[in-house]
C-alpha positions as CSV (number, residue, x, y, z in Angstrom):
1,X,-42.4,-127.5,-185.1
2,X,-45.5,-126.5,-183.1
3,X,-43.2,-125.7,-180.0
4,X,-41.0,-123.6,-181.6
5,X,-44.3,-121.7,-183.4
6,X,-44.6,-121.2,-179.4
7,X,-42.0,-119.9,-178.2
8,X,-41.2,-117.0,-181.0
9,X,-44.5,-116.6,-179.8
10,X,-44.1,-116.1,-176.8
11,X,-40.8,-114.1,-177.0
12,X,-42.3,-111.5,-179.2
13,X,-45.5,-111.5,-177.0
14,X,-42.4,-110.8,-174.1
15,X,-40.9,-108.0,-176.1
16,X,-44.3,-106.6,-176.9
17,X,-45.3,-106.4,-173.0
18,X,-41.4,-105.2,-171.8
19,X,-41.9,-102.3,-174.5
20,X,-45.2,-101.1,-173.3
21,X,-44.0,-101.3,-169.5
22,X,-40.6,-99.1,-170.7
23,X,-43.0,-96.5,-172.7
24,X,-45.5,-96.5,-169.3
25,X,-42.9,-95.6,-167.0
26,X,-41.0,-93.1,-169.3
27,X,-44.1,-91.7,-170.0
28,X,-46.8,-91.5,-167.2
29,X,-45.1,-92.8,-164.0
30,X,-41.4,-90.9,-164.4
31,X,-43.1,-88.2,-166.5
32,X,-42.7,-84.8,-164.8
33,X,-45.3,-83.3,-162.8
34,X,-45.1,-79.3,-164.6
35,X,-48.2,-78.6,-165.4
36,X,-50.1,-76.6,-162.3
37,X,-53.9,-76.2,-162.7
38,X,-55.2,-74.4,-159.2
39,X,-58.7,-74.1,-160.4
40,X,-61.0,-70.5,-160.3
41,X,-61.9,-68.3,-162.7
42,X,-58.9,-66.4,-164.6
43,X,-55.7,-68.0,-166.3
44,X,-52.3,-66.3,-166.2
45,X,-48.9,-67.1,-167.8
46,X,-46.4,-68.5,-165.0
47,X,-43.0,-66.2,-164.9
48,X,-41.2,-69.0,-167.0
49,X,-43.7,-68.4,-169.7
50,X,-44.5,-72.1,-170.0
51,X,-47.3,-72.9,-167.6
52,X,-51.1,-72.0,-167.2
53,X,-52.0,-71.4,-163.7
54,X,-55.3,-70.7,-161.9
55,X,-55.8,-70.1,-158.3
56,X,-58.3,-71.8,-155.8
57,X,-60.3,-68.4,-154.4
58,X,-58.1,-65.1,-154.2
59,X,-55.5,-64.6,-156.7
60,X,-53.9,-61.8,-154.9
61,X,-49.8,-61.9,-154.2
62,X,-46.8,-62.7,-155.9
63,X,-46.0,-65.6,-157.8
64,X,-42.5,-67.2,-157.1
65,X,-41.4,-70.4,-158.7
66,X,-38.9,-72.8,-157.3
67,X,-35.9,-73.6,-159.4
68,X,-37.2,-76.7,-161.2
69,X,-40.8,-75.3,-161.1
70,X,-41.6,-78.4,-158.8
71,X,-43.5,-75.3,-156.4
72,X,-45.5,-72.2,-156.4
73,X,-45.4,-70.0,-153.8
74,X,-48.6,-66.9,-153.3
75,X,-47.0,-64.3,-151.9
76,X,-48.7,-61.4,-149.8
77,X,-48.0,-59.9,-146.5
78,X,-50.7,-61.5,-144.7
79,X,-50.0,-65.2,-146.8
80,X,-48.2,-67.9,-147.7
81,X,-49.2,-70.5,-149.9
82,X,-47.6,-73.8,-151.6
83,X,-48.6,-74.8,-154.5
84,X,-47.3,-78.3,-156.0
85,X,-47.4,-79.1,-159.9
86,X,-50.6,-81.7,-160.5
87,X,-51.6,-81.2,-157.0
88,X,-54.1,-78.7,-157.0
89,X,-56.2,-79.2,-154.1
90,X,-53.1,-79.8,-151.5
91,X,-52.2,-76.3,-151.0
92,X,-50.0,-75.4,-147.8
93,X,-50.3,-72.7,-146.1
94,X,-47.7,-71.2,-144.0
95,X,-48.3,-70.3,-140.4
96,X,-47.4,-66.8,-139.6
97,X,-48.8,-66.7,-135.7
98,X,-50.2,-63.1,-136.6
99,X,-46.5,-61.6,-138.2
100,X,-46.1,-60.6,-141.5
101,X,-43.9,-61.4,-144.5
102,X,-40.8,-58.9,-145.4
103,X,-39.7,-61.5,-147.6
104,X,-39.8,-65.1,-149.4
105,X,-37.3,-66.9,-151.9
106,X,-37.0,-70.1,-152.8
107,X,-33.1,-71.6,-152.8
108,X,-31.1,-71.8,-156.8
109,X,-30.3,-75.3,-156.2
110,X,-33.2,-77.4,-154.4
111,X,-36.8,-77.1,-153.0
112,X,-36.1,-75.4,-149.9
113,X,-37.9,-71.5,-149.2
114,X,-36.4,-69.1,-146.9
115,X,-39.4,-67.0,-145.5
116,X,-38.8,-63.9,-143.1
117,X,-41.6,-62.3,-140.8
118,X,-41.7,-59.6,-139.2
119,X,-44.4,-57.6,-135.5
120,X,-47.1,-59.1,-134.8
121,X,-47.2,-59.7,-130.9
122,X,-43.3,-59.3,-130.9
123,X,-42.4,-56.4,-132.8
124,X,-39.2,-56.4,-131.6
125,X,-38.4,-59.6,-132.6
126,X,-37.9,-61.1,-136.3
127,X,-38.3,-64.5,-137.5
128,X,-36.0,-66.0,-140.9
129,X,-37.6,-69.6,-141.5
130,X,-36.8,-72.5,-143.5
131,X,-39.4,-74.1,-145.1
132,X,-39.0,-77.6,-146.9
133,X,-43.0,-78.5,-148.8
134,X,-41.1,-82.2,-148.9
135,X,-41.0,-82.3,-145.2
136,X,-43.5,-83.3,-142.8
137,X,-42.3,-81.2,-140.2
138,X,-41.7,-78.2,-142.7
139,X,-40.5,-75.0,-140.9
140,X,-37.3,-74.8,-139.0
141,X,-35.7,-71.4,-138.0
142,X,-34.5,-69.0,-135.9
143,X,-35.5,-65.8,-134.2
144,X,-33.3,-62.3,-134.0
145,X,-34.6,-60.5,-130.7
146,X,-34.1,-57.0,-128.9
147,X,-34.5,-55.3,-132.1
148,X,-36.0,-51.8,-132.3
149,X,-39.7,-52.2,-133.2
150,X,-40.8,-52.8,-136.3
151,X,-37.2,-54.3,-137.9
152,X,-37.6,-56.8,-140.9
153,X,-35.1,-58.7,-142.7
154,X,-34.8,-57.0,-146.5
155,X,-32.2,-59.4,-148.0
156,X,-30.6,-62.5,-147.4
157,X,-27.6,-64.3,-149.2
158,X,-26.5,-67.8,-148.8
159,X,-23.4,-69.7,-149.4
160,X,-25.0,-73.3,-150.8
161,X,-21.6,-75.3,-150.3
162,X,-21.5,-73.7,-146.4
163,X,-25.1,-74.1,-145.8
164,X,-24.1,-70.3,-144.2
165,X,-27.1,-67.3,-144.6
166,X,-26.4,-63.5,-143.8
167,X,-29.0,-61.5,-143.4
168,X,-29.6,-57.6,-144.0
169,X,-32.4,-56.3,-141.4
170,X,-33.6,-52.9,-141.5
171,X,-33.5,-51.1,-137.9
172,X,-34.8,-48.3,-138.7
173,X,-34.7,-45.4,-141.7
174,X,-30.8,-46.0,-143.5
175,X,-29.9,-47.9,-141.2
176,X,-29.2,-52.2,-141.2
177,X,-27.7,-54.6,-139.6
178,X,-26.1,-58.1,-140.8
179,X,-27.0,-61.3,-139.0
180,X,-25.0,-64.7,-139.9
181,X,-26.8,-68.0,-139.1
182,X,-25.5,-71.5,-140.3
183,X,-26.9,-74.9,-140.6
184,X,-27.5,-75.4,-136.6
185,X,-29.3,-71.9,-136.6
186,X,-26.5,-70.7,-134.9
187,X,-27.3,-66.5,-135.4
188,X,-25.2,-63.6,-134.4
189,X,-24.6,-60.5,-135.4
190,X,-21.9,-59.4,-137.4
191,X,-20.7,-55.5,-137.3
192,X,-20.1,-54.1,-140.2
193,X,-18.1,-50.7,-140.9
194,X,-21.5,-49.4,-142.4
195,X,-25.3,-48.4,-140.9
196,X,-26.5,-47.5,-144.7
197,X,-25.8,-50.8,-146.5
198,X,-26.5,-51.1,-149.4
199,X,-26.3,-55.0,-151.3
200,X,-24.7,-57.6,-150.4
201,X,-23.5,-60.9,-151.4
202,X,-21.2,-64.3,-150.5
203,X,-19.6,-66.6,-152.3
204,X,-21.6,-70.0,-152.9
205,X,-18.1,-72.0,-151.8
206,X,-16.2,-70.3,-149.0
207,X,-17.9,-68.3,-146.2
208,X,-17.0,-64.7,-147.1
209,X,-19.2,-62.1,-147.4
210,X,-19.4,-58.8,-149.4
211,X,-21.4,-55.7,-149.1
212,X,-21.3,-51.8,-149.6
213,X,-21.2,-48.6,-147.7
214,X,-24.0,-46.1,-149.3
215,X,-23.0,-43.5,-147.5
216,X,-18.8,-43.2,-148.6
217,X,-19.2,-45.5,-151.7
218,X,-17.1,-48.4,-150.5
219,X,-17.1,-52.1,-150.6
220,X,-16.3,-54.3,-148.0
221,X,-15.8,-58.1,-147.8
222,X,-15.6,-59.9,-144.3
223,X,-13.8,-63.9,-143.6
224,X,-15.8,-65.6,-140.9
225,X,-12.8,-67.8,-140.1
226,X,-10.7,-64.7,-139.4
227,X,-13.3,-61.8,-138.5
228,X,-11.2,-60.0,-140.4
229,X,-12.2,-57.4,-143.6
230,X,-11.3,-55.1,-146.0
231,X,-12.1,-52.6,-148.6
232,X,-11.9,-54.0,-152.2
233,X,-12.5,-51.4,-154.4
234,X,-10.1,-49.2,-156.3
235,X,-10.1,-45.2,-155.5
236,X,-13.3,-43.4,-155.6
237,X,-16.7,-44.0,-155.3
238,X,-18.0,-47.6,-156.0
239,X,-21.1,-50.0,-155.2
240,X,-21.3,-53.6,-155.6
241,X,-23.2,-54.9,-158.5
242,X,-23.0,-58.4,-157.2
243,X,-21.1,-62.1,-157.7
244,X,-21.5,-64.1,-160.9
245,X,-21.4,-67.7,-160.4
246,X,-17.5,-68.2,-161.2
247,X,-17.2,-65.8,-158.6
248,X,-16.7,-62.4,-160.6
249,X,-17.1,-59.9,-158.7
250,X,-19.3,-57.0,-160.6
251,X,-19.5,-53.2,-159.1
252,X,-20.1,-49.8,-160.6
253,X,-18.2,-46.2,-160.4
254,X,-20.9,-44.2,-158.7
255,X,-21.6,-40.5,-158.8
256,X,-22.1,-38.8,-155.3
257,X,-26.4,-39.6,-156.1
258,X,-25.0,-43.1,-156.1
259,X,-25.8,-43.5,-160.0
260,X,-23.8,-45.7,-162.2
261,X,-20.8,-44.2,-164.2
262,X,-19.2,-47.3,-165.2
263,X,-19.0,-51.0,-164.7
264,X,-15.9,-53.1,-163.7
265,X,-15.5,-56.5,-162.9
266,X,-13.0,-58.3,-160.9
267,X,-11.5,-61.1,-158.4
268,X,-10.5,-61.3,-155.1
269,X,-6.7,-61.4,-155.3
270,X,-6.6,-60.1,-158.2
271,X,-8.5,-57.0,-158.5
272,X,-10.6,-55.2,-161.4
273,X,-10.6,-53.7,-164.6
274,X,-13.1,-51.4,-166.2
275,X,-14.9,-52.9,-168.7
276,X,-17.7,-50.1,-170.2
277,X,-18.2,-46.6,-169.7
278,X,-22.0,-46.2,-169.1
279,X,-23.1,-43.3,-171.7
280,X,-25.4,-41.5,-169.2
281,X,-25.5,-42.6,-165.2
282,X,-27.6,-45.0,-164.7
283,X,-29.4,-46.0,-161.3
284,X,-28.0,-49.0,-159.5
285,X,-31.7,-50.2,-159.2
286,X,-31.7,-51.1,-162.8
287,X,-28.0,-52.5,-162.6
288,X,-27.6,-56.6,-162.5
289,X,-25.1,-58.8,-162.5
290,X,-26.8,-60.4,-165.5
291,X,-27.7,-57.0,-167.2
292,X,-24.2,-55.8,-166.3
293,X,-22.7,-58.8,-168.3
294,X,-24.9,-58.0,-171.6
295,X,-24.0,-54.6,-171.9
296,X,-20.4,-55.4,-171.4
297,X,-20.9,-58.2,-174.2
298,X,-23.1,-55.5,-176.7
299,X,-20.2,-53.4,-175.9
300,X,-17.6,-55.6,-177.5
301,X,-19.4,-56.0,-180.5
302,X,-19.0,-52.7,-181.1
């Protein structure tokens, strides 16, 4: 009788231990590091509107957030730093070698920044870096040279499935050029049938490319596999809004001031249909795919 006292002892002792180990690995091992604290002396609401962070010294710069709000990023012409959640002290900083920043984004889909610097000692060269905070040997890039002085890249777009970038860099007042690099950081130029581009975008899936001519109010799309392009919108004036993810394809009717008449969305293949008459033009600056797509929705319910 004793012994088997014992042993629903010892099984409920068993079940007692295997539940603690489940709830300290669910819990405190496997929990989710979200919660920055980079110590000094003012708070400020992250972007997301969920987490408290402080900053070690100056403050100064932009905050950008990875997609899963793993990373931090302070932002400022002169700086880059990386900032991990529950690792305040480990800060990296990103080595500029004297240039400075045109621009910084993290990826949608994965910890991986795309950073973009501009003279220095090389003015007529610009740098588009890859920088991976998981990796020990972090940056990885590639350099576009025998630019006039002073160029910067001002965009970038990437096709996640391709692992293929383009690149808008400014060469001088209205005018830009586009740059393709892939995975091996093979860059080259491609020429466009525009020097005033305006936005541009690729889908995430196949490597083609879209962007817009500011001066004559046309948009263009370009197949890497072919070189080949073509003019997508209907008659008249239009600029692209930009690709949604299931690959609509958003632009605007434009006025000769490039404002916003109306929006219409489309496919390739298939081609597009108004959807809303703006009441008043509107500038493209405050035109999004994601603002496009809740007017068109208040709209409807109309």
């Amino acid at each position: 009788m004793k012994n088997i006292h014992k042993v629903w002892l010892y099984f409920v002792l068993g079940i007692v231990l295997m539940g603690g180990a489940y709830v300290y690995l669910d819990k405190i091992y496997f929990a989710p590091a979200t919660d920055f604290r980079v110590v000094s002396s003012t708070d400020k609401k992250a972007q997301n509107g969920i987490d408290e962070f402080t900053f070690v010294g100056s403050a100064d710069g932009e905050r950008i957030y990875s997609h899963d709000k793993e990373y931090m990023a302070l932002v400022n012409p002169e700086s880059v730093k990386i900032y991990r959640a529950g690792k305040p002290n480990d800060a990296i900083s990103i080595k500029l070698d004297g240039k400075k920043v045109s621009l910084f984004e993290w990826l949608d889909d994965r910890n991986l920044a795309v950073v973009a610097l501009y003279g220095g000692e090389t003015p007529h060269t610009v740098e588009f870096k890859q920088f991976n905070p998981e990796m020990t040997d972090h940056m990885s890039g590639t350099e576009i040279e025998k630019l006039p002085e002073n160029s910067r890249i001002t965009s970038i777009v990437y096709s996640t499935a391709t692992n293929v970038i383009y690149m808008k860099v400014r060469v001088g007042p209205n005018a830009y050029r586009i740059y393709r690099t892939d995975a091996n950081y093979d860059t080259r130029r491609i020429y466009v049938q525009a020097t005033d581009v305006g936005r541009i975008a690729v889908l995430y899936d196949e490597d083609v490319f879209f962007y817009d001519n500011l001066r004559t109010g046309d948009i263009y799309t370009y197949t890497d596999a072919t070189g080949s392009w073509r003019i997508i919108n209907p008659p008249g004036r239009y600029l692209l809004i930009g690709l949604s993810d299931n690959k609509d394809i958003y632009i605007a009717k434009v006025n000769e001031k490039n404002e916003a008449l109306a929006i219409s969305v489309g496919r390739l293949g298939v081609g597009f249909k108004e959807e809303l008459i703006l009441p008043t033009p509107l500038s493209m600056d405050k035109l999004t795919v994601e603002s496009a797509q809740k007017m068109i929705k208040e709209h409807e319910k109309k």
